[in-house]
DRENSEPA-548357 format. One record per residue (C-alpha): residue in one letter; x, y, z. Coordinates in pm, whole numbers, plus 50000, padded with zeros to 5 digits. Example, Ala and Ser with C-alpha at 12.3 -4.5 7.8 and 13.67 -1.06 7.14 Angstrom:
BEGIN
(A, (51230, 49550, 50780))
(S, (51367, 49894, 50714))
% end
This chain:
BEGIN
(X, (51217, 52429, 49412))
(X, (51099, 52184, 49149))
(X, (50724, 52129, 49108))
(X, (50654, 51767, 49256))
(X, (50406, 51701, 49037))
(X, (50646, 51730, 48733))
(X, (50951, 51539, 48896))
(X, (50963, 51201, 48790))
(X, (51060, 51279, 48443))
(X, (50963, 51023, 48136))
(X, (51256, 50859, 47976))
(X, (51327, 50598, 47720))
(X, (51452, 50241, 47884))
(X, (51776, 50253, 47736))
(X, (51861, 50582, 47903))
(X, (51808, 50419, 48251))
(X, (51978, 50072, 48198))
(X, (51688, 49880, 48072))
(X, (51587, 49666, 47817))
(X, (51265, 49773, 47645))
(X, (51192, 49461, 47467))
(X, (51162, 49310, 47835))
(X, (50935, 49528, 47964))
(X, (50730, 49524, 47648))
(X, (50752, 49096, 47758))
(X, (50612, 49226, 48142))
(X, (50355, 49357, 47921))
(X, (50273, 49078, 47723))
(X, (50242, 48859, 48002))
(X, (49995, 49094, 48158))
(X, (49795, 49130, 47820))
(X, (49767, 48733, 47788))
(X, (49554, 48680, 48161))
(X, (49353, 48945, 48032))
(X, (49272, 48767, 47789))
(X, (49275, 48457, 47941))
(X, (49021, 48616, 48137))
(X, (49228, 48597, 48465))
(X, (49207, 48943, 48547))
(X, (48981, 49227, 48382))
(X, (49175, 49532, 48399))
(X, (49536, 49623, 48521))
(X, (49814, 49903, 48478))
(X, (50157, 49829, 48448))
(X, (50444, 50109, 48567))
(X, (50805, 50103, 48544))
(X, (51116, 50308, 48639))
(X, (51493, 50312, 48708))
(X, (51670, 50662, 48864))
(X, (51370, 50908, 48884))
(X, (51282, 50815, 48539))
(X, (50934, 50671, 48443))
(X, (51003, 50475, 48151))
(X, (50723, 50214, 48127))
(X, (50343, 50269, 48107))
(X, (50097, 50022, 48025))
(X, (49697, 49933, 48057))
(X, (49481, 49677, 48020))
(X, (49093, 49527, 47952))
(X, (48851, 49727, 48076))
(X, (48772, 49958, 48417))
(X, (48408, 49732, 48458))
(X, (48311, 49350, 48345))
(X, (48057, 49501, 48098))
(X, (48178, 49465, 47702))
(X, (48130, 49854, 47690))
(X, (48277, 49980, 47960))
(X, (48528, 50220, 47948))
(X, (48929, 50085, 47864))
(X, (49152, 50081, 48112))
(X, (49400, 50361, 48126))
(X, (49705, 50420, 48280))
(X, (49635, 50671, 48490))
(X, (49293, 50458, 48607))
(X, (49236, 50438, 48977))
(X, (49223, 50071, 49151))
(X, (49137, 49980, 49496))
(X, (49476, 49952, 49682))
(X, (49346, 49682, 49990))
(X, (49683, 49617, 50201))
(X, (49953, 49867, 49982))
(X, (49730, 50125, 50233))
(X, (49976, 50026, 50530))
(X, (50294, 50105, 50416))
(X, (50139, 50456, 50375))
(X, (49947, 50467, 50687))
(X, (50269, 50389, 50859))
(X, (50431, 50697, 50665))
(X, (50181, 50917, 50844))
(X, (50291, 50824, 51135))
(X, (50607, 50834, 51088))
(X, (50594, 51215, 50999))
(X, (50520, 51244, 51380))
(X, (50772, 51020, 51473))
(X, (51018, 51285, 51232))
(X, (50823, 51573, 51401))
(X, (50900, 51462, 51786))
(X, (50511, 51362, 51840))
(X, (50560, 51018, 51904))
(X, (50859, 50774, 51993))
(X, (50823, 50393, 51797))
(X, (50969, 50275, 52214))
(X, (50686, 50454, 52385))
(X, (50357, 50200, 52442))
(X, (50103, 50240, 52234))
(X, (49900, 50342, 52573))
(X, (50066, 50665, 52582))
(X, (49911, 50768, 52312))
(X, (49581, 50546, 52343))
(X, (49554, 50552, 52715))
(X, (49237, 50348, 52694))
(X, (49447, 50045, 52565))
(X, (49534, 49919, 52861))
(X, (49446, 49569, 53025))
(X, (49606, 49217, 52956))
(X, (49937, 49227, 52787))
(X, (49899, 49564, 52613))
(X, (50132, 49751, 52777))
(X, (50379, 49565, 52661))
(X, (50312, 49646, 52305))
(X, (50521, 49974, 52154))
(X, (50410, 50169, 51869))
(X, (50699, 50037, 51638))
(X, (50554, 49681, 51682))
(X, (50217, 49769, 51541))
(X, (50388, 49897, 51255))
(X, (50598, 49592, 51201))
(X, (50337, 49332, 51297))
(X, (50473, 49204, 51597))
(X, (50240, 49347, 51891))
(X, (49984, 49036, 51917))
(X, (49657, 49239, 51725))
(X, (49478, 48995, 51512))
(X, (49451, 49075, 51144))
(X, (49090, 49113, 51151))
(X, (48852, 49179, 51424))
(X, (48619, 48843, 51508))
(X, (48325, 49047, 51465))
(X, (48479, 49233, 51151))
(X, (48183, 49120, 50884))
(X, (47909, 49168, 51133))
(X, (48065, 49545, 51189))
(X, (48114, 49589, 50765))
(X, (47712, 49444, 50719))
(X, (47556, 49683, 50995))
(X, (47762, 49927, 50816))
(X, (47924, 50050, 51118))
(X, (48156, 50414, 51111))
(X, (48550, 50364, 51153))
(X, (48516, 50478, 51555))
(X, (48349, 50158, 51598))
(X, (48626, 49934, 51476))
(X, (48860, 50168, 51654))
(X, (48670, 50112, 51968))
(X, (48627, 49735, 51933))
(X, (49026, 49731, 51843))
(X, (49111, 49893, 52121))
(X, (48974, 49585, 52362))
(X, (49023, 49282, 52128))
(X, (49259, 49023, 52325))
(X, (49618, 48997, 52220))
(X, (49665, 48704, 52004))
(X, (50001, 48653, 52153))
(X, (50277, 48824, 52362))
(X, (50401, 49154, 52210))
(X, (50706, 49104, 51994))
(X, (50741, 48725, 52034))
(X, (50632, 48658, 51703))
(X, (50550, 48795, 51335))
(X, (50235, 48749, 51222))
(X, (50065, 49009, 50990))
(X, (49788, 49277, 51183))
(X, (49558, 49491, 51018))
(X, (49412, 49611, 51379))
(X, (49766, 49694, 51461))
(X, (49759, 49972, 51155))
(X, (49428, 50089, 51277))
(X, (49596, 50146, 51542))
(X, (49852, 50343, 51410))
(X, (49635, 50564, 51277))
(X, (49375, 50638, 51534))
(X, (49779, 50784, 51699))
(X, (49741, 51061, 51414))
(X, (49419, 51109, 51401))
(X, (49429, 51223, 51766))
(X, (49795, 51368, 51749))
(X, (49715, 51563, 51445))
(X, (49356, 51680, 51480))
(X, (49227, 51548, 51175))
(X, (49106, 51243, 50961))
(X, (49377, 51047, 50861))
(X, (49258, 51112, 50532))
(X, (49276, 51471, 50574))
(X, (49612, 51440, 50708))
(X, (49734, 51208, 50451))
(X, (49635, 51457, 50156))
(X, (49783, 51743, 50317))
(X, (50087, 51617, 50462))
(X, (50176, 51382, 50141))
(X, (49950, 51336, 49845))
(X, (49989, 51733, 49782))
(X, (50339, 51790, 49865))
(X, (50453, 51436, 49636))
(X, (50204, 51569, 49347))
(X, (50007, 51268, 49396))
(X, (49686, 51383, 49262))
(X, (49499, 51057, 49207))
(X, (49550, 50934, 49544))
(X, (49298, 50951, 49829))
(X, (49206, 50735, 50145))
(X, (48823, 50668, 50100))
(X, (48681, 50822, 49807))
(X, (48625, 51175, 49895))
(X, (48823, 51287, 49529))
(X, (48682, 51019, 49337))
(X, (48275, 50838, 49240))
(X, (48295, 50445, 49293))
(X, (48191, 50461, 48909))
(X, (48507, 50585, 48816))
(X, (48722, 50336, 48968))
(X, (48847, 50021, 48849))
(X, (48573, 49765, 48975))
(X, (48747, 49507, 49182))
(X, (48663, 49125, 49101))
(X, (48563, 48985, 48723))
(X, (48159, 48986, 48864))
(X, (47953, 49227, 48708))
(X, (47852, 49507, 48924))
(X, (47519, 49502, 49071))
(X, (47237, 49739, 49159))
(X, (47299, 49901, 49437))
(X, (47222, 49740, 49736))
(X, (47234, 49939, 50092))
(X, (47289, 49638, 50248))
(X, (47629, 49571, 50044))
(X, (47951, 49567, 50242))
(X, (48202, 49424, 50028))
(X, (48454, 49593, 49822))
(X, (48299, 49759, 49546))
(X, (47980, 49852, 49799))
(X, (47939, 50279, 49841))
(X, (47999, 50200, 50183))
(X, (48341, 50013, 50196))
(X, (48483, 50231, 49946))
(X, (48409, 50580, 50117))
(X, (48511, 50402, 50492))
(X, (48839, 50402, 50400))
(X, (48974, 50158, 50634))
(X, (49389, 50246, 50727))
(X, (49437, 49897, 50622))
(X, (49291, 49846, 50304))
(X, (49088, 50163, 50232))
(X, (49330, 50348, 49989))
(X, (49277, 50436, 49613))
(X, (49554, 50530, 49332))
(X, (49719, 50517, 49037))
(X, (50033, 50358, 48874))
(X, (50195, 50676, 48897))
(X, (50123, 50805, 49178))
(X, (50247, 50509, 49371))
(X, (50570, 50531, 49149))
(X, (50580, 50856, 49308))
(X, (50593, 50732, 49672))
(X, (50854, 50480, 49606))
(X, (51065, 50701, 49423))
(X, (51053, 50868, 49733))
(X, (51160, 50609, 49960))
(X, (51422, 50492, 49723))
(X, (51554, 50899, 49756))
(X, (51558, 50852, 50146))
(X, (51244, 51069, 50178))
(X, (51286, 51373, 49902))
(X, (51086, 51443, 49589))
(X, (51139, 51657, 49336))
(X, (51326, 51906, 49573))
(X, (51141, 51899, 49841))
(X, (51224, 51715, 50216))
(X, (50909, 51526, 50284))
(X, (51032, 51227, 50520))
(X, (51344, 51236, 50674))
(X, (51606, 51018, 50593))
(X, (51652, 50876, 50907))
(X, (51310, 50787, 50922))
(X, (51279, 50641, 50581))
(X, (51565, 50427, 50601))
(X, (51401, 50289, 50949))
(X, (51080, 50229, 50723))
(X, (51245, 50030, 50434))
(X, (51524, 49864, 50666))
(X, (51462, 49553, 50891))
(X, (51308, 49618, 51231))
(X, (51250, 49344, 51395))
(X, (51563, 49099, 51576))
(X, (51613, 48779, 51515))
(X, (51440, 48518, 51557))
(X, (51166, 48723, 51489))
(X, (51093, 48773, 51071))
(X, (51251, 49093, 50932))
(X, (50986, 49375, 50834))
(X, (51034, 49748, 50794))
(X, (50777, 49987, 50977))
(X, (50463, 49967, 50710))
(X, (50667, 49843, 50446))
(X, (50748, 49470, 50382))
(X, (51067, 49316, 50276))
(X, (51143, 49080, 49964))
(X, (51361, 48897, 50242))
(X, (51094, 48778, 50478))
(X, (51033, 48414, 50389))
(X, (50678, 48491, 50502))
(X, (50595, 48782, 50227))
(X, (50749, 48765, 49922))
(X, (50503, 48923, 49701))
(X, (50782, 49097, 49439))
(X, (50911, 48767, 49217))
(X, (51220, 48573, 49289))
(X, (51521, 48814, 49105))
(X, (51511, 49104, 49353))
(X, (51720, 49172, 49574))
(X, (51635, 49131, 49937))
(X, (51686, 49448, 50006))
(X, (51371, 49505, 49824))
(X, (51094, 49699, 49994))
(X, (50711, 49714, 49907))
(X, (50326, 49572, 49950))
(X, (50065, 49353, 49794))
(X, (49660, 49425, 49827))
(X, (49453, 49136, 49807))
(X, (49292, 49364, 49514))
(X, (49546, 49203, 49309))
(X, (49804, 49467, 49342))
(X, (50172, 49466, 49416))
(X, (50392, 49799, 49430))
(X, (50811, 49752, 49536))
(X, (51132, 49929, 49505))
(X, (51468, 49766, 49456))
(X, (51736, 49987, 49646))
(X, (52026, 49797, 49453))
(X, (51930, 49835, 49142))
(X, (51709, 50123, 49192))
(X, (51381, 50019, 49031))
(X, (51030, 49995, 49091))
(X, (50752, 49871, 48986))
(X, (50370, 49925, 49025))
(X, (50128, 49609, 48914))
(X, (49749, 49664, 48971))
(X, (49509, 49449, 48877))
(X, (49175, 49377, 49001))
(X, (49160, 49053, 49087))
(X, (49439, 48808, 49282))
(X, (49538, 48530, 49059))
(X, (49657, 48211, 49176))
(X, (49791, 48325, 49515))
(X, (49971, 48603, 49396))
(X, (50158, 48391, 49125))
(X, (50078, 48656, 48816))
(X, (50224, 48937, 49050))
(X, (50539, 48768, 49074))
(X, (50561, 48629, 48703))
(X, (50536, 48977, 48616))
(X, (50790, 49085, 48864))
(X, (51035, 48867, 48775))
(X, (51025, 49022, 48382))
(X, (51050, 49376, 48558))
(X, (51359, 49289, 48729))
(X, (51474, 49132, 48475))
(X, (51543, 49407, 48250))
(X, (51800, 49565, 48424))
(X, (52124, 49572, 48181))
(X, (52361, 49729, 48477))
% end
């Protein structure tokens, strides 16, 4: 079996049907809001056909004139590109005969019961349709008392439906929380824990980690052009001690460039890596495939799709086929199945609504010569 870690292979552009002098433009576009003063630090990854071809970083890790310079292999603040991969842990159970996406959530979470909840199925808390509001209404009083993850699960788990179950599309983060409180009681363990073991290890992603347990907030990429602050125990926000180790399914995540290249190579190879079966394919095309009927807006399970009119984060020249996620860190991550790239933008602040991650995008995809 091939080591994991050593299975997306470096190669030159040409070799892979690209055109360097692009890229190096993807580049220079990311260079200039640097120092336009836009952004502060970013990483830039590219690859075509298991082959990383394209590495690039940017400005600094912190706002002070010292700090250390970005590197490729720095470690950002995720925010939202944490679903998609919440939504693979479950999915592991779904490929292990744990859950069914048809089953209600209740069956699972019998304590979600009430109202119009048992109409809502686990696949529609993956694929935002089950009526959970995005954020809790008392979500900043919760993040300012500093209160632990079972909290939020608990308040979840009895905040009204915003809407019938699978009427409508409209994005969830308490849906994901969900999802992962089905793990964590499925599997026995944090979904941290579970996430490690059951794919950062086995993929060889070894800058990856939900929370911070593998990492100090010092050396991540500080999030926001601010400088940092004393410490404050009060803090809640997203460079705070306390928001980065709570590691919230929905926003929680930290990783590289590469390591994320790493997952979508992955999906892109129907769920195996470097020799070894980690998701089946069944279940990965279900992820990165349309789940939702019409009239409803298509979404995969975690993953979004370049052809919902309501989320498209990855530039206008991709296909629609096109599966990924953006973090309101400033980062963007998506794999094109038809032309078989990807492409991993981090950044640490969101610029103009997104716009810089889909200028940038549209260079990456633009460098395909076949």
């Amino acid at each position: 079996m091939t080591d994991p870690a050593g299975a997306l292979q470096r190669g030159t552009a040409a070799s892979v049907g690209l055109a360097q002098e692009v890229l190096e433009r993807a580049s220079g576009v990311v260079a200039k809001a640097v120092e336009d003063g836009q952004i502060g630090a970013s990483t830039l990854t590219v690859g075509r056909r298991n082959r990383l071809v394209h590495q690039a970083a940017f400005g600094r890790q912190t706002p002070e004139a010292d700090a250390l310079e970005t590197a490729v292999d720095s470690v950002f603040l995720l925010a939202s590109i944490t679903k998609p991969v919440t939504a693979c842990a479950l999915m592991l159970l779904v490929d292990r005969g744990l859950v069914s996406l048809n089953d209600p959530v209740a069956a699972y979470l019998p304590e979600y019961v009430g109202g119009m909840r048992d109409q809502v199925l686990v696949r529609h808390i993956l694929s935002h349709t089950s009526g959970m509001p995005d954020m809790l209404p008392e979500n900043i009083e919760l993040r300012q008392a500093h209160e632990p993850m079972e909290e939020f699960i608990r308040r979840a788990l009895r905040t009204p439906l915003l809407f019938t179950p699978n009427t409508e599309l409209r994005y969830q983060s308490k849906g994901i929380l969900l999802a992962a409180e089905i793990v964590q009681r499925l599997s026995g363990h944090r979904l941290r824990d579970f996430e490690k073991a059951e794919i950062f290890v086995p993929l060889g992603m070894s800058r990856s980690c939900l929370g911070m347990d593998d990492f100090d907030v010092e050396e991540t990429v500080w999030c926001g052009l601010g400088k940092p602050a004393t410490p404050d125990p009060g803090d809640w926000g997203q460079n705070s001690q306390y928001w980065r180790h709570f590691g919230c399914p929905w926003g929680g995540m930290h990783s590289t460039g590469g390591d994320l290249a790493i997952l979508l190579q992955t999906m892109l190879n129907l769920g195996e890596y470097g020799g070894r079966r980690v998701f089946s394919r069944a279940g990965t095309r279900a992820m990165t495939t349309n789940q939702n009927s019409p009239p409803l807006k298509p979404w995969g399970l975690g993953w979004a799709l370049a052809g919902s009119p309501v989320w498209n984060w990855f530039g206008e020249l991709v296909s629609a086929d096109t599966f990924g996620h953006v973090g309101a860190t400033g980062t963007v991550a998506w794999a094109d199945p038809q032309s078989e790239l990807f492409c991993v933008f981090l950044t640490n602040q969101m610029v103009e609504n997104g716009s810089l991650l889909r200028r940038v995008s549209n260079v990456v995809a633009s460098a395909v010569l076949d």
